[in-house]
C-alpha positions as CSV (number, residue, x, y, z in Angstrom):
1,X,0.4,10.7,-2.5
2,X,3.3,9.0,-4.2
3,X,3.0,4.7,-5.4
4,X,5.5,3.2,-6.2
5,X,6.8,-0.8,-6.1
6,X,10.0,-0.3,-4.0
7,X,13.1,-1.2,-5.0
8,X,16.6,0.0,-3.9
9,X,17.2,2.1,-6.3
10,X,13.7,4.1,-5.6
11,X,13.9,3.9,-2.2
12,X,17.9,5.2,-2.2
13,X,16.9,8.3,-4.7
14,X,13.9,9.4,-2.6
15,X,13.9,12.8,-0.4
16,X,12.0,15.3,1.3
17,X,11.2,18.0,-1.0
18,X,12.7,21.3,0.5
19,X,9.7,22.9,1.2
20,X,8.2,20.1,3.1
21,X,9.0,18.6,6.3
22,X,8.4,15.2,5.8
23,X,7.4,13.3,2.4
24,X,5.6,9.6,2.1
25,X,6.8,7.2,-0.7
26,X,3.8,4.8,-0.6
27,X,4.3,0.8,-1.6
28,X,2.1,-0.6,-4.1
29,X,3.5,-4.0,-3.0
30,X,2.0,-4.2,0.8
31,X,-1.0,-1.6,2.0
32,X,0.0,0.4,4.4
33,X,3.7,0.4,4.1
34,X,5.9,3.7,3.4
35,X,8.9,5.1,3.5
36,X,9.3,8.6,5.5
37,X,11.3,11.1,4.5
38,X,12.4,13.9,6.8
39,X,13.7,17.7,5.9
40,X,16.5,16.8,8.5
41,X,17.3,13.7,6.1
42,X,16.0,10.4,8.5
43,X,14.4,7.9,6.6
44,X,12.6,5.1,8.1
45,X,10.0,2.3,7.1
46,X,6.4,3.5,8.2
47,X,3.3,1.2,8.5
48,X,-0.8,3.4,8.6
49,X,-3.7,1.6,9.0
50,X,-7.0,2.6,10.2
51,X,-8.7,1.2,13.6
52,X,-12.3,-0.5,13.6
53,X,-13.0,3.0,15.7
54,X,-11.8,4.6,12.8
55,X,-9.3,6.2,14.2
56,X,-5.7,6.2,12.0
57,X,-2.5,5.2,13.1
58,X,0.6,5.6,11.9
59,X,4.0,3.7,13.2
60,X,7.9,3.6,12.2
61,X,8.8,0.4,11.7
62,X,12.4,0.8,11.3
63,X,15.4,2.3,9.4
64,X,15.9,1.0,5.6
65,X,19.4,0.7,6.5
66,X,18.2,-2.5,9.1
67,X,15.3,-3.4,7.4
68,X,15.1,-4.9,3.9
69,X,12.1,-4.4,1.4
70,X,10.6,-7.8,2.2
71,X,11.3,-7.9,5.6
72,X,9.5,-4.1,6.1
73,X,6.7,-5.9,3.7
74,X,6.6,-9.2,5.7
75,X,6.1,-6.5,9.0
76,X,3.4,-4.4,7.3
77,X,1.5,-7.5,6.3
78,X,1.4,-8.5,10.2
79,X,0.7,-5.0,11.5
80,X,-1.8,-5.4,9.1
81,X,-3.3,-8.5,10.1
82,X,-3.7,-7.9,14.0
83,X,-5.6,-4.7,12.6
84,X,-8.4,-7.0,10.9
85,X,-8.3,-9.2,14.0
86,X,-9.4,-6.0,16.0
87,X,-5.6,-5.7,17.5
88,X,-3.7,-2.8,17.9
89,X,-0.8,-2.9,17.0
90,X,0.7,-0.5,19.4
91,X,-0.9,-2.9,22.2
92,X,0.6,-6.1,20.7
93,X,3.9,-4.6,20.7
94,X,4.7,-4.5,24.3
């Protein structure tokens, strides 16, 4: 599992090993935040966090090309939040 603080320059030179079919570049900046890498070359900001059930979830938060590092932060901070307030996320979304 891969830590990095993201910057442009990390974020624009990372890939999906051949042999895999997908790849995580974690954030050291915001918990939970990471940027996905697919074999077919999509990239996309991706928040995990883990339940009060303990169960994990995982969502795309969006493209790097529409989101900026702070903004995909900023959004993994308030996924974040509603977790520890006993919200999920995928509820509050609709």
């Amino acid at each position: 599992m891969a830590r990095a603080d993201f910057t442009v320059g990390r974020l624009s030179g990372f890939e999906c090993p051949a042999d895999r079919a997908r790849a995580f570049l974690w954030d050291t900046g915001a918990p939970g935040l990471a940027l996905r890498a697919t074999a077919a070359g999509a990239r996309a900001f991706v928040f995990q966090g883990r339940l009060r059930d303990g169960c994990t979830l995982r969502m795309a938060i969006g493209e790097p090309t529409a989101w900026s590092i702070p903004a995909a932060r900023a959004e993994a901070w308030r996924l974040r939040a509603l977790i520890e307030k006993g919200v999920d996320p995928r509820a509050a979304r609709s």
